[in-house]
BAKEDREN-742232 format. One record per residue (C-alpha): residue number from 1; residue in three letters; y, x, z. Coordinates in Angstrom, 1 decimal. Each point is the difference from the previous one (the first is absolute). Example, Ala and Ser with C-alpha at 12.3 -4.5 7.8 and 13.67 -1.06 7.14 Angstrom:
2
[1 "ALA" [-4.5 12.3 7.8]];
[2 "SER" [3.4 1.4 -0.7]];
//
This chain:
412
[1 "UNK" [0.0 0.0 0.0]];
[2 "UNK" [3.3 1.6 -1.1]];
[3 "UNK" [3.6 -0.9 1.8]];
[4 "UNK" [2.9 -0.8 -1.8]];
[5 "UNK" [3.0 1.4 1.9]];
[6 "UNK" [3.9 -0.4 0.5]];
[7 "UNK" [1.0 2.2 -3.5]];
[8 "UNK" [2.7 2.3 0.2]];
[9 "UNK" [2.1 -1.7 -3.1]];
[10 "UNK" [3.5 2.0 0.4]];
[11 "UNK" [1.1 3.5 1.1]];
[12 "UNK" [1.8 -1.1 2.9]];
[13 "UNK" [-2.7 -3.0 0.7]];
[14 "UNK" [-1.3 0.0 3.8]];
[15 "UNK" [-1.5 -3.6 0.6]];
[16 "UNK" [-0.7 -3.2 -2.6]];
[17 "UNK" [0.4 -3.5 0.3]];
[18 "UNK" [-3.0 -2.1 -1.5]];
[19 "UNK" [1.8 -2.8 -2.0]];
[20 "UNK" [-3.2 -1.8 -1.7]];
[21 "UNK" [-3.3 0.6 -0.6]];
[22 "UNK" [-0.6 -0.1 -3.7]];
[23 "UNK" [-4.4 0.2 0.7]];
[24 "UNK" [-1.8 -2.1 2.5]];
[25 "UNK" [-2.6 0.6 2.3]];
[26 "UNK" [-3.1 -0.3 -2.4]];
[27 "UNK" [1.5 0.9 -2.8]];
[28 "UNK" [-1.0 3.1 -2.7]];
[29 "UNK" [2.3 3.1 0.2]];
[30 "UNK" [0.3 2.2 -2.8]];
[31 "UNK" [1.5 3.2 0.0]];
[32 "UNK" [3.5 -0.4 -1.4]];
[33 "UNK" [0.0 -3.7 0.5]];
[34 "UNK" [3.0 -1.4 2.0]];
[35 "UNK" [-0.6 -1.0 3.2]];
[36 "UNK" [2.6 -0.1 2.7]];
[37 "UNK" [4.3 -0.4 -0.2]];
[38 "UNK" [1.4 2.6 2.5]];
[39 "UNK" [3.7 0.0 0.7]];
[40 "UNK" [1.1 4.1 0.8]];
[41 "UNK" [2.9 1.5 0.7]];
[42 "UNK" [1.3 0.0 -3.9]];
[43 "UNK" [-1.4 -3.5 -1.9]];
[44 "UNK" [-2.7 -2.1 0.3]];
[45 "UNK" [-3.4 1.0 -2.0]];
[46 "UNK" [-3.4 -1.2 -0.8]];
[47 "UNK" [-2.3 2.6 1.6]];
[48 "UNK" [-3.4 0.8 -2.5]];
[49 "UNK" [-3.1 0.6 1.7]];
[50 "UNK" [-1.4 3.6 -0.1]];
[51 "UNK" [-3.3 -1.4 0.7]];
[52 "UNK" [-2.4 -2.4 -1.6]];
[53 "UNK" [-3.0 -2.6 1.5]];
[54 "UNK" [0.9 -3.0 2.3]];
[55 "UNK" [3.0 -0.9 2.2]];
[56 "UNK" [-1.7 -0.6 3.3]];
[57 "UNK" [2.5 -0.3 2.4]];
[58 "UNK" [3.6 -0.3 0.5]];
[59 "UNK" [1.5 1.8 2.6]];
[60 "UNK" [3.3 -0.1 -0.4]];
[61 "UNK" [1.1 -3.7 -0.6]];
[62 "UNK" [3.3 -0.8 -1.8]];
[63 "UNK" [3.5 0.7 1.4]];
[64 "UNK" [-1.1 3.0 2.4]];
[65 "UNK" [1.2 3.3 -0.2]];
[66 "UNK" [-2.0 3.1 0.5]];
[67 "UNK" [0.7 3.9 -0.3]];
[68 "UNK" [-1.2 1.5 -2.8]];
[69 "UNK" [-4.0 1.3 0.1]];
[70 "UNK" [-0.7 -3.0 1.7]];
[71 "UNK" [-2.9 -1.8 -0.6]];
[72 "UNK" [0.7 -3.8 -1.8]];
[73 "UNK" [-3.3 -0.6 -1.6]];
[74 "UNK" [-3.5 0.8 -0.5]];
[75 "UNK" [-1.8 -0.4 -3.3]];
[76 "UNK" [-4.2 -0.1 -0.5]];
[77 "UNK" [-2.3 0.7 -2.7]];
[78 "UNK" [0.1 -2.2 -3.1]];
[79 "UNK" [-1.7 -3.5 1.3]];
[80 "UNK" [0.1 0.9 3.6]];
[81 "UNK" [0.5 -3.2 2.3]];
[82 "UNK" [3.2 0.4 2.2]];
[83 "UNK" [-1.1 0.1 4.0]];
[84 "UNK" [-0.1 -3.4 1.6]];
[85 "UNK" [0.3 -2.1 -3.3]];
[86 "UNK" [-3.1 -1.5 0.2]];
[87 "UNK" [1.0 -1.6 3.6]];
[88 "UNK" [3.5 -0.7 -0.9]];
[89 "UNK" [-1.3 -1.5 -3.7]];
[90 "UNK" [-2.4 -2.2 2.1]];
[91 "UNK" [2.4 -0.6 2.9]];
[92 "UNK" [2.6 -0.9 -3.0]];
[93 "UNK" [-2.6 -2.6 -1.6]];
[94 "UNK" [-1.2 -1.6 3.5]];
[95 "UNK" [3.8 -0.9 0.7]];
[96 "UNK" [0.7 -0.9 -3.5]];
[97 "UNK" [-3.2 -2.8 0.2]];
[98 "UNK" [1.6 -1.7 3.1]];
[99 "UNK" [3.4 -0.2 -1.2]];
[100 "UNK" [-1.8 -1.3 -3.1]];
[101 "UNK" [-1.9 -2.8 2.3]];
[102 "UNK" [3.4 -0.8 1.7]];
[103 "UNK" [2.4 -0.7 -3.3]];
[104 "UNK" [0.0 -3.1 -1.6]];
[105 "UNK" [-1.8 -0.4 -3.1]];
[106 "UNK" [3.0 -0.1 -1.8]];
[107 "UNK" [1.7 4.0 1.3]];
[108 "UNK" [-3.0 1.7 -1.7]];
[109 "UNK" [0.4 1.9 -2.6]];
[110 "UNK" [-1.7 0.3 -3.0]];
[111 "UNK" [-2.1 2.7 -1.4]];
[112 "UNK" [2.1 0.9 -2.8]];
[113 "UNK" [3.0 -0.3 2.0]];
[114 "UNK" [2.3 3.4 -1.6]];
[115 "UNK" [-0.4 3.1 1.6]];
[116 "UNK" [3.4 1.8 1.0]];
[117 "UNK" [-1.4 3.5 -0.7]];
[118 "UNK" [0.2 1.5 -3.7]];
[119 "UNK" [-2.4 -0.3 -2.0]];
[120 "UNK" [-2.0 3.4 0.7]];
[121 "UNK" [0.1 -1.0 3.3]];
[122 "UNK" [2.5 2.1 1.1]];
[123 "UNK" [3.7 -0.1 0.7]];
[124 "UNK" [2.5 0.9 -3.1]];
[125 "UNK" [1.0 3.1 -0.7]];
[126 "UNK" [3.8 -0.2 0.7]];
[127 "UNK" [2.0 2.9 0.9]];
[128 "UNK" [2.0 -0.6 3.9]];
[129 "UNK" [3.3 -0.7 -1.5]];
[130 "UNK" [-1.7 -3.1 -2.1]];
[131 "UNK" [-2.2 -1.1 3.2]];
[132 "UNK" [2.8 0.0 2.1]];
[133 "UNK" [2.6 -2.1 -2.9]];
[134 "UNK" [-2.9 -2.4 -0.4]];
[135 "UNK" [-0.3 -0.5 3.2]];
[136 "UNK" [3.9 -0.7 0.3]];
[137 "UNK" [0.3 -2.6 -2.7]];
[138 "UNK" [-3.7 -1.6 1.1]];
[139 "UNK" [-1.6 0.9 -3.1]];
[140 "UNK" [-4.0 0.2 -0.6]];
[141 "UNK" [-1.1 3.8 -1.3]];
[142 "UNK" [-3.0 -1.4 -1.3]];
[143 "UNK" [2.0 -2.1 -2.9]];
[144 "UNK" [1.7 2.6 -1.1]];
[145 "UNK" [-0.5 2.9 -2.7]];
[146 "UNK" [1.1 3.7 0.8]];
[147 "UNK" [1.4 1.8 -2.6]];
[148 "UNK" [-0.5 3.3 1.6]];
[149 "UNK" [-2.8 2.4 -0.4]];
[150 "UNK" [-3.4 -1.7 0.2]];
[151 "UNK" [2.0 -3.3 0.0]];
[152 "UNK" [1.5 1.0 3.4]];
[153 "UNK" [2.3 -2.7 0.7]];
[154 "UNK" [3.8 1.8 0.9]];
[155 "UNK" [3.4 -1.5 1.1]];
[156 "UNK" [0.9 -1.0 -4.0]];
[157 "UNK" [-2.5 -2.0 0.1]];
[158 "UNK" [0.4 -2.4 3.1]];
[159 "UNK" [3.7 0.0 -0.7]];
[160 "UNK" [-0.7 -1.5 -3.5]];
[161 "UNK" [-2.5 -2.7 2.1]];
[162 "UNK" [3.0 -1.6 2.0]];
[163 "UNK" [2.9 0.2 1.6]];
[164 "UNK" [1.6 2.7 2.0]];
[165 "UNK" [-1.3 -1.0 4.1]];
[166 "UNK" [2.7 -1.3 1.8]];
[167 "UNK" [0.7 2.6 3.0]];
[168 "UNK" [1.1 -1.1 3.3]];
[169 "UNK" [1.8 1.7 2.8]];
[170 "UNK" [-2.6 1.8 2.0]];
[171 "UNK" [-1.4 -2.3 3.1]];
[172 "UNK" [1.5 1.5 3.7]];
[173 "UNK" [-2.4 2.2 1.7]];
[174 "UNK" [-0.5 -2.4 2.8]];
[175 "UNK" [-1.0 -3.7 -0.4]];
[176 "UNK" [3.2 -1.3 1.4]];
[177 "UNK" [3.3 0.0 -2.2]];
[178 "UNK" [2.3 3.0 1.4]];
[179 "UNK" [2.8 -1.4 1.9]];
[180 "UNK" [3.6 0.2 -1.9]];
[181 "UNK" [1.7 3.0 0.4]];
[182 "UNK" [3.5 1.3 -1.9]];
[183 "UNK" [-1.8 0.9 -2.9]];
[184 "UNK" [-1.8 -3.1 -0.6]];
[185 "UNK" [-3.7 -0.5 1.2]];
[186 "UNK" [-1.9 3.0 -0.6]];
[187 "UNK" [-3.1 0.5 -1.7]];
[188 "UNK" [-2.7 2.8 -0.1]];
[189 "UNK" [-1.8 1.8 -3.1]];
[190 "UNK" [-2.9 2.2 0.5]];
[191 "UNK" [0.0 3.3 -2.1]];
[192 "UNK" [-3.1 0.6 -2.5]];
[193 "UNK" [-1.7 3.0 0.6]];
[194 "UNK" [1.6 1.9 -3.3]];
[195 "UNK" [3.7 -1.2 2.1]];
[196 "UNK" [-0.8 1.7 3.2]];
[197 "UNK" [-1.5 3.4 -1.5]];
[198 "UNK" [3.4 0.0 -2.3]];
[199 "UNK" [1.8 -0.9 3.2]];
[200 "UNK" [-1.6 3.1 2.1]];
[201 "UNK" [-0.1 1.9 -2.7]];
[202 "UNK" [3.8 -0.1 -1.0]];
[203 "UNK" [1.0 0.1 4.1]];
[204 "UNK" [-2.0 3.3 -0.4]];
[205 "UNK" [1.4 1.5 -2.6]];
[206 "UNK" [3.6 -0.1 0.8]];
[207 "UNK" [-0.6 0.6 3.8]];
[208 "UNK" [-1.6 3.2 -0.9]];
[209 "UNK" [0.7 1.1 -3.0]];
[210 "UNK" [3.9 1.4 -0.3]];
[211 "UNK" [0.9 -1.4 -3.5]];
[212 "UNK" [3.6 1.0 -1.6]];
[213 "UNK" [0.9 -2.0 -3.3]];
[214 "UNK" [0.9 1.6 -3.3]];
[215 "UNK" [2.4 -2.3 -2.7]];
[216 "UNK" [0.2 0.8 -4.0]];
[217 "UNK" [1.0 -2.0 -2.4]];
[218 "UNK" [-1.6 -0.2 -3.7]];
[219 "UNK" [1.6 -0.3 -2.7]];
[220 "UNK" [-3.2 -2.2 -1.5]];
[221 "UNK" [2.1 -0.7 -3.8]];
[222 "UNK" [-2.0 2.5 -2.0]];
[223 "UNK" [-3.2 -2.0 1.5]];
[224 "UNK" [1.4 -3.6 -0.6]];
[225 "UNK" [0.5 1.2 -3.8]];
[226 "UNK" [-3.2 1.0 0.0]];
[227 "UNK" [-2.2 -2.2 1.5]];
[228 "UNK" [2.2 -2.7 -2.4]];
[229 "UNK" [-1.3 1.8 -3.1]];
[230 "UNK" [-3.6 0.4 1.7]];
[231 "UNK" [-0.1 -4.0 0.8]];
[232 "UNK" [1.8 -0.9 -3.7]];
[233 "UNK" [-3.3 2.3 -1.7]];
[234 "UNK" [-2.5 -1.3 2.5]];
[235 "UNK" [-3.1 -2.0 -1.5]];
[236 "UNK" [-0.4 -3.5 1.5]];
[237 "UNK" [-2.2 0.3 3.1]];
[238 "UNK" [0.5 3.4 0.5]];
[239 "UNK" [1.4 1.8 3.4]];
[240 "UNK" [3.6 1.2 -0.1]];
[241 "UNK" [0.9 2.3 2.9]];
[242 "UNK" [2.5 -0.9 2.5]];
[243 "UNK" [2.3 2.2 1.3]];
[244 "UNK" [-1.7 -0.6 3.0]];
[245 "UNK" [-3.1 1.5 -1.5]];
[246 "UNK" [2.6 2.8 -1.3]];
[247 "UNK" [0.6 0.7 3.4]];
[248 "UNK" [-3.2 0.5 1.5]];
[249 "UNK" [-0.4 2.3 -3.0]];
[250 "UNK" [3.2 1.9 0.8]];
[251 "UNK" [-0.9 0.4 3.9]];
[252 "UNK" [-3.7 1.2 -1.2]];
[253 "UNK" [1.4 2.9 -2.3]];
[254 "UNK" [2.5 0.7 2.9]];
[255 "UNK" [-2.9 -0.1 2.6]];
[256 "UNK" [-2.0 2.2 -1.7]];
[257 "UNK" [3.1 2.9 -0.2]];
[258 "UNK" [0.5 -0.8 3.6]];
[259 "UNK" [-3.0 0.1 2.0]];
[260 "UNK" [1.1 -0.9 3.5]];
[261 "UNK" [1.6 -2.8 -1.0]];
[262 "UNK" [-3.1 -1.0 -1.3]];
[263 "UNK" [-1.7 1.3 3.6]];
[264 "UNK" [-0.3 -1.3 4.0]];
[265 "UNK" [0.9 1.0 2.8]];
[266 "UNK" [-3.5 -1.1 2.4]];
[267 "UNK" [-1.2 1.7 3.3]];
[268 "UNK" [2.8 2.6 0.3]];
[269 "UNK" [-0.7 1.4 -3.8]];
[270 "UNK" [0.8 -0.8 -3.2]];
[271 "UNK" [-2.2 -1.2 -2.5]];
[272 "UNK" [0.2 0.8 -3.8]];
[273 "UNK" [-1.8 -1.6 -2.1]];
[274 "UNK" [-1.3 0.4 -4.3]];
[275 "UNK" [0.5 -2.8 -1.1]];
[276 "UNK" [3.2 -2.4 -0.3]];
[277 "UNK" [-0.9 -3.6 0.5]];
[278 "UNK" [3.0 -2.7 0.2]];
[279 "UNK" [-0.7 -2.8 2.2]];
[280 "UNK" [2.7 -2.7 -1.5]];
[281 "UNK" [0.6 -3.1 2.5]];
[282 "UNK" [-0.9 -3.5 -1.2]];
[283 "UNK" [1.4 -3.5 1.9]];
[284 "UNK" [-3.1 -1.8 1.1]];
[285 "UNK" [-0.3 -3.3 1.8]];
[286 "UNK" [1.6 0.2 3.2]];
[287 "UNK" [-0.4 4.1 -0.5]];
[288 "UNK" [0.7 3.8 -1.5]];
[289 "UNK" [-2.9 1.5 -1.6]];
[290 "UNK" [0.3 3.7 -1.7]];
[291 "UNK" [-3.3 0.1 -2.9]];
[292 "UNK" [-0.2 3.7 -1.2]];
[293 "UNK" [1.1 1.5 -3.6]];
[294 "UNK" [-2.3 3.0 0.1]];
[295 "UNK" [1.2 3.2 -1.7]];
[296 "UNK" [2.6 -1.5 -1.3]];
[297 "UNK" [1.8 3.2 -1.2]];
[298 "UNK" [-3.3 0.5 -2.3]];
[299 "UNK" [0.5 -3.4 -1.6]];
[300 "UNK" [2.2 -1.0 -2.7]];
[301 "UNK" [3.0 -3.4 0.0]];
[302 "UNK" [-2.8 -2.3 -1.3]];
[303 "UNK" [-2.8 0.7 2.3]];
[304 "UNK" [2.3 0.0 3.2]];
[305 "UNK" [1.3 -3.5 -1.7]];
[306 "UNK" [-3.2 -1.2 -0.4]];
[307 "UNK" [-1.3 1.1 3.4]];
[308 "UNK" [2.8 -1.6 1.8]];
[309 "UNK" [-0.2 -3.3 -1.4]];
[310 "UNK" [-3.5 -0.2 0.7]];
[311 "UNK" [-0.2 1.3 3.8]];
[312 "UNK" [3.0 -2.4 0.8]];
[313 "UNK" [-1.8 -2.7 -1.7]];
[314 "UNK" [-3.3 0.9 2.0]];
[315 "UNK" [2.5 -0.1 3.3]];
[316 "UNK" [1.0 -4.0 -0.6]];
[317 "UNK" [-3.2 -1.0 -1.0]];
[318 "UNK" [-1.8 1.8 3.3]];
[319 "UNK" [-1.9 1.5 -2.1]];
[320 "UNK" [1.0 4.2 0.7]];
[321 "UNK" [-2.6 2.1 1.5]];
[322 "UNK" [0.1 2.5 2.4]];
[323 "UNK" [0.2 3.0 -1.9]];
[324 "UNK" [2.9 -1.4 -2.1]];
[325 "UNK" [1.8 -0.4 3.3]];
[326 "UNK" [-1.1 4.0 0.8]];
[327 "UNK" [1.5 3.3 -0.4]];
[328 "UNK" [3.4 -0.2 -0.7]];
[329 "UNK" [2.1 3.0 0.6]];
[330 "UNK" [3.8 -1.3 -0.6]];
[331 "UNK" [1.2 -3.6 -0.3]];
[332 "UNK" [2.7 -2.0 -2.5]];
[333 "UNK" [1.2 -2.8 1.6]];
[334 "UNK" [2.0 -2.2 -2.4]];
[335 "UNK" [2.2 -2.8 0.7]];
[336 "UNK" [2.6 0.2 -2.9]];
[337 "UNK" [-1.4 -2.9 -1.8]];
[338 "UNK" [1.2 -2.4 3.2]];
[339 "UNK" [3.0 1.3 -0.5]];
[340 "UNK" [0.4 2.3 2.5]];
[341 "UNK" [2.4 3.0 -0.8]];
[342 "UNK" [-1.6 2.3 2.3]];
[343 "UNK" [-2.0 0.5 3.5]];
[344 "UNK" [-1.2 2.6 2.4]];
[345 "UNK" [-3.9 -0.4 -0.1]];
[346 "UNK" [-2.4 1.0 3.0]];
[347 "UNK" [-2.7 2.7 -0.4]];
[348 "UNK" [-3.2 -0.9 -0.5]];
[349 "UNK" [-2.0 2.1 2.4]];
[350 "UNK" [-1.1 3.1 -0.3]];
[351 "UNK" [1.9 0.1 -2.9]];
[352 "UNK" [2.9 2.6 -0.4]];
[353 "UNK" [2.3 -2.4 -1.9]];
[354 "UNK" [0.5 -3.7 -1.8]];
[355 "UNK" [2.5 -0.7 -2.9]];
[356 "UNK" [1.8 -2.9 0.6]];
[357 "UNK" [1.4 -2.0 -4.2]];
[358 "UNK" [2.3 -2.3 -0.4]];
[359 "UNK" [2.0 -1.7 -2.4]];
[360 "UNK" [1.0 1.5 -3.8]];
[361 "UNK" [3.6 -1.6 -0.1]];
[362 "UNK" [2.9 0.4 -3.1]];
[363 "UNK" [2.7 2.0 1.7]];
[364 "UNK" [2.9 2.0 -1.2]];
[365 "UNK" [-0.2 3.3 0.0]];
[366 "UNK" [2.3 3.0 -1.1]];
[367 "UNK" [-1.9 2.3 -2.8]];
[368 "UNK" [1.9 2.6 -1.3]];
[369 "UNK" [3.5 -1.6 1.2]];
[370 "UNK" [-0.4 -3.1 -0.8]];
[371 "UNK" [-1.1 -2.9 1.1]];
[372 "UNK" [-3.7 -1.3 -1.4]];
[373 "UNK" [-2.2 -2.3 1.0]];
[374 "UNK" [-3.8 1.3 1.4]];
[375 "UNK" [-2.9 -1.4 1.5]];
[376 "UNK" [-0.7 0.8 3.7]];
[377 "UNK" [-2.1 0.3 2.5]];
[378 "UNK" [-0.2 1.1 3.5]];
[379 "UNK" [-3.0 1.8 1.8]];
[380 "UNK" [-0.4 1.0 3.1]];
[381 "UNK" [-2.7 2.4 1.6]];
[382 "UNK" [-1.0 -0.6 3.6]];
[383 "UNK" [-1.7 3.6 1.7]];
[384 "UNK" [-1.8 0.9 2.7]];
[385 "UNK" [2.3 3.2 1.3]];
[386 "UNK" [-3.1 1.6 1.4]];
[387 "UNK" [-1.6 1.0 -3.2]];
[388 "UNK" [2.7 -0.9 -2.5]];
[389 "UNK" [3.6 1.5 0.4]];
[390 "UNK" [3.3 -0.9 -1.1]];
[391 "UNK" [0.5 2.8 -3.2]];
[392 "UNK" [-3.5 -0.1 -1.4]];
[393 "UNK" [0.1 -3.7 0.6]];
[394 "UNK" [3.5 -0.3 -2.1]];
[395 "UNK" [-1.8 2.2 -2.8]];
[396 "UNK" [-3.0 -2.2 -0.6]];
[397 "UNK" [2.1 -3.4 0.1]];
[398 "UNK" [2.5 1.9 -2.7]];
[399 "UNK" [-3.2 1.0 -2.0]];
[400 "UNK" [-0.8 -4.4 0.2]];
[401 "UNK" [3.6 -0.4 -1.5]];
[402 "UNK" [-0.1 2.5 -2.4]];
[403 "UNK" [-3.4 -1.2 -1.6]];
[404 "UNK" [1.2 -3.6 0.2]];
[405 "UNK" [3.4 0.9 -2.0]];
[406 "UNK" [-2.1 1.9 -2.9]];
[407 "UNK" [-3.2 -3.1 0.0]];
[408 "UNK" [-1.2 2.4 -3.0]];
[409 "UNK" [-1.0 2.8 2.8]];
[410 "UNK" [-2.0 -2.9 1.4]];
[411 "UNK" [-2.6 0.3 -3.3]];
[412 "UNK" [-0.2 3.7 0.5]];
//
């Protein structure tokens, strides 16, 4: 008998929550097959099993939370009866038959009354983002077809069933309305587990780590001209980079001349590492999640563009896996298309620095004594003093402008 245990899913993961079980006691396991929803510190998954025969036992039942290595289920050999099923089945049976013998005639139900399982016998596969919608708006997973991989039912797919759920405030924590106060009557929201790790996490980060903030502003005109003539020759369907994905590119080239930006500072030492992977923040529901452009001074505009647009689409759909949500040595952080002209970003820990985007705005400017008008944008570069100081520091966010004025570097 083999036990499945509490997986470590993130980096930074210490303990899981067990959202649903996706098998049943009874049911065949197959390696690869999913079989429980965790919630971690990052986003919630669909944990595969490692293991294949019979799920025997449940030990850990939905809603707990356990630290990680923890045992949460133990699978059999192919065909091997769970313990106690026999006595429960017939214990099950022997209840069933009296309640049987005390309805009316008329409360049985048929035979061939519909099952509310699928029709394999198992629940739909659904990834957590679409179980939870579903579950908002009422909706049945078993009448609906996924349009993800293996027919995987995602978010698209119960939005286009109904309407969006109607949210309500969140109920106080105790079961008596809080009395009136001068801000109204107050009412309590419990955090998710992804909440409280970004909560402890960020508390962390600038408690201990000294950060100093870095400004530049970019001159993005040569880039706006160019990714114009890059959208106007485009073929329909086909991935244009943003300048987004131009700057991911431009901090990977600069990361890679400048290792320590690209470093840590962990356990009294710095860290260094060989390869330069961006980790570029997507909104989720209700939280920030950072999926992982590997190597991304390696790769070219397209590829970047591509990557992007898929590992943000796998964030809303609940569908990004653990080692897309590994490994990141520097972080983007982009809030320019809400808007927002510029911000000071917190480090993402143990990492030595974050870039914080915002806006590309049509200012005046004065080129060559006169007055023009350019393209802007500000960046700023949030540090961790300890490993990252202030004149190398200035030299690698100069090298980001730089390669952002002349976008033809970024194809070199």
């Amino acid at each position: 008998m083999g036990e499945v245990v509490m997986p470590r899913l993130s980096d930074s993961m210490e303990e899981g929550t067990v959202l649903q079980w996706l098998k049943r006691v009874g049911d065949e396991v197959a390696v690869g097959d999913e079989l429980v929803e965790i919630e971690t510190d990052k986003a919630n998954m669909a944990y595969e099993s490692d293991v294949a025969g019979t799920l025997t036992e449940i030990l850990v039942e939905e809603g707990e939370t356990v630290s990680i290595g923890t045992p949460i289920a133990r699978v059999g050999g192919a065909g091997e009866v769970p313990a106690g099923a026999a006595e429960r089945a017939a214990g099950e049976e022997k209840e069933a038959t009296k309640e049987v013998a005390r309805a009316p005639i008329a409360t049985v139900l048929p035979e061939s009354a519909p099952a509310v399982e699928h029709g394999d016998g198992h629940r739909p596969k659904a990834s957590p983002l679409a179980r939870r919608l579903a579950k908002e708006k009422g909706l049945d997973l078993t009448q609906l077809h996924g349009s993800g991989p293996g027919g995987r039912i995602v978010k698209a797919d119960v939005e286009k069933a109904g309407p969006e759920p109607t949210r309500t405030a969140p109920a106080p924590a105790s079961e008596t309305p809080s009395p009136e106060t001068a801000k109204g009557q107050v009412s309590y929201e419990e955090l998710s587990k992804t909440q409280q790790v970004i909560a402890r996490r960020m508390a962390e980060s600038k408690a201990t780590a000294p950060h100093f903030y870095l400004r530049a502003t970019v001159d993005m005109s040569q880039a706006v001209e160019g990714r114009g003539k890059l959208k106007a020759l485009a073929a329909e369907g086909s991935v244009v980079p943003s300048f987004n994905d131009m700057v991911v590119k431009a901090c990977g080239l600069a990361l890679r001349e400048h290792p320590r930006a690209n470093g840590a500072y962990r356990d009294g030492r710095v860290e260094l590492y060989s390869r330069v992977n961006v980790g570029i923040a997507v909104a989720a529901e209700d939280a920030l999640v950072v999926p992982t452009l590997f190597d991304a001074d390696r790769k070219g505009l397209r590829q970047i563009a591509a990557e992007a647009r898929t590992l943000a689409q796998r964030v809303r759909d609940g569908q990004i896996t653990p080692p897309e949500l590994s490994g990141a040595t520097f972080t983007v952080s982009n809030l320019g298309m809400y808007g927002i002209d510029g911000f000071s970003a917190v480090i993402n820990p143990p990492q030595a620095a974050i870039l914080a985007v915002g806006a590309i705005e049509e200012r005046p400017i004065a080129r060559e004594g006169e007055i023009a008008a350019a393209h802007l944008m500000q960046i700023d570069l949030a540090c961790d003093h300890r490993i990252l100081y202030g004149a190398p520091a200035a030299e690698f966010l100069a090298r980001i402008k730089a390669l952002l004025e002349e976008p033809l570097a970024l194809a070199l």
